[in-house]
C-alpha positions in Angstrom: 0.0 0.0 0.0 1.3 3.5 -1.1 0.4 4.7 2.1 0.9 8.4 3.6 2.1 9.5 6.3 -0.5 12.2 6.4 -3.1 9.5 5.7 -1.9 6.8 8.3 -2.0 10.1 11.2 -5.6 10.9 10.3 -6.5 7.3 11.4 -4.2 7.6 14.1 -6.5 10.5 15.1 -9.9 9.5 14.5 -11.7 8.4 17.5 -13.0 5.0 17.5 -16.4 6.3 19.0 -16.7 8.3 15.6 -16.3 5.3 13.4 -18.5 3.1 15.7 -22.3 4.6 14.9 -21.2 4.0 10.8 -20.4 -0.2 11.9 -24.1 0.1 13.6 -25.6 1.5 10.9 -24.0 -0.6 7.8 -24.6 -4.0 9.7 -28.1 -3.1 11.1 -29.1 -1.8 7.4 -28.0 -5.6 6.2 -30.3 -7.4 8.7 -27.4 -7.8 11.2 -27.0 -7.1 14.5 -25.6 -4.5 16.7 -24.9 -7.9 19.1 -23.1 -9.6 16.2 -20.8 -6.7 15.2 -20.0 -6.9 19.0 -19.1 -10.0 18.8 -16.9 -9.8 15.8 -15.1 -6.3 17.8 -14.6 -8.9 20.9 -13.2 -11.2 18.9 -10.8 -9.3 17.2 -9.7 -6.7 19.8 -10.7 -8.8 23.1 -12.8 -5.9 24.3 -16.8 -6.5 25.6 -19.4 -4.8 25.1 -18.8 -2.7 28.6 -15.2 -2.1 27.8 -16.2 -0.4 24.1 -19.1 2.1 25.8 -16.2 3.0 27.8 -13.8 3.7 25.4 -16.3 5.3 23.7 -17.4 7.8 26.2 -13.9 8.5 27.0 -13.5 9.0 22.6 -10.0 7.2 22.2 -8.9 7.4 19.6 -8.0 4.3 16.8 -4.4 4.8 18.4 -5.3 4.3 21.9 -7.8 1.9 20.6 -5.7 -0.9 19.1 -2.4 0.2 21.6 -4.9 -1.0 24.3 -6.6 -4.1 22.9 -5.2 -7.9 22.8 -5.6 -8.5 19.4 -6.7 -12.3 18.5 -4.0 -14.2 17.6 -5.6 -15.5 14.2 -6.1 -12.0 12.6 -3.1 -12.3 10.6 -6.1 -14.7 8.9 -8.0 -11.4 7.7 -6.9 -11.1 4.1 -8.6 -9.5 1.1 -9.4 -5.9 -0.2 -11.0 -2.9 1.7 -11.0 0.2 0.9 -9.3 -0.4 -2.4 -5.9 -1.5 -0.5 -4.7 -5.3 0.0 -4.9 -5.6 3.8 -1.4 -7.7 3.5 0.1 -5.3 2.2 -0.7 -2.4 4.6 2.8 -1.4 6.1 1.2 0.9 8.9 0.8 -1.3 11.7 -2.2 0.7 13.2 -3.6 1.5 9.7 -3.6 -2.4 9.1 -5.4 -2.9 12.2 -8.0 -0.3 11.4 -8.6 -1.8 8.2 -8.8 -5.6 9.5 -11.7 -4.2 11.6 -13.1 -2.5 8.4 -13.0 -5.8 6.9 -14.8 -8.0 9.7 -17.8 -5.2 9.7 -17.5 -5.7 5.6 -18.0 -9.1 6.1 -20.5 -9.3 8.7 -22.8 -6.6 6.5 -22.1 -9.0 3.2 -23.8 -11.7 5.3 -20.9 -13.7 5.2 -21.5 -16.8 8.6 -19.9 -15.8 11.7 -17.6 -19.0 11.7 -16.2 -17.3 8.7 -15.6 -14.0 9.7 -14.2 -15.6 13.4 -11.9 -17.8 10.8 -13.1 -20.8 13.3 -11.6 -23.7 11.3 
């Protein structure tokens, strides 16, 4: 990914609690639940539902956000296109982690089965 820096520091910035409402909406407007894309943030990041209202109300930003979380060990799993950039390719460690979340959301809102988008073998 041609990232730049510029680019990769705006995400940096962006508060996670911004983002969130826009996962809600895209999942909810696919017949998915607010409960699954829950799940799917637990299960990459290791936070619950309590821990994200928190980080929410406190607006962290995607830095904090992905500094803080235990991140699953089978995300190096997520692979594919999102936003137009190979998610393998991203060199930005926090822009890559940004973007495997983008994924999981894109993939829960394409209907895809939860045992696929938790790569559950």
């Amino acid at each position: 990914m041609n990232s730049t820096s510029h680019h990769d520091e705006r995400i940096a910035k962006m508060t996670f609690g911004s983002v969130y409402p826009h996962y809600v909406t895209k999942v909810e407007k696919k017949n998915r639940t607010k409960e699954e894309l829950h799940q799917v943030i637990e299960w990459l990041t290791g936070y619950d539902e309590k821990k994200l209202q928190e980080l929410i109300e406190e607006k962290v930003t995607f830095e904090q956000f992905f500094h803080d979380a235990t991140l699953n060990p089978n995300a190096h799993l997520i692979t594919g296109v999102i936003c137009g950039y190979r998610i393998e390719e991203i060199e930005n460690k926090l822009t890559q982690q940004v973007r495997l979340l983008d994924k999981l959301v894109d993939e829960l809102a394409k209907g895809r089965k939860m045992a696929k988008i938790l790569r559950v073998a």
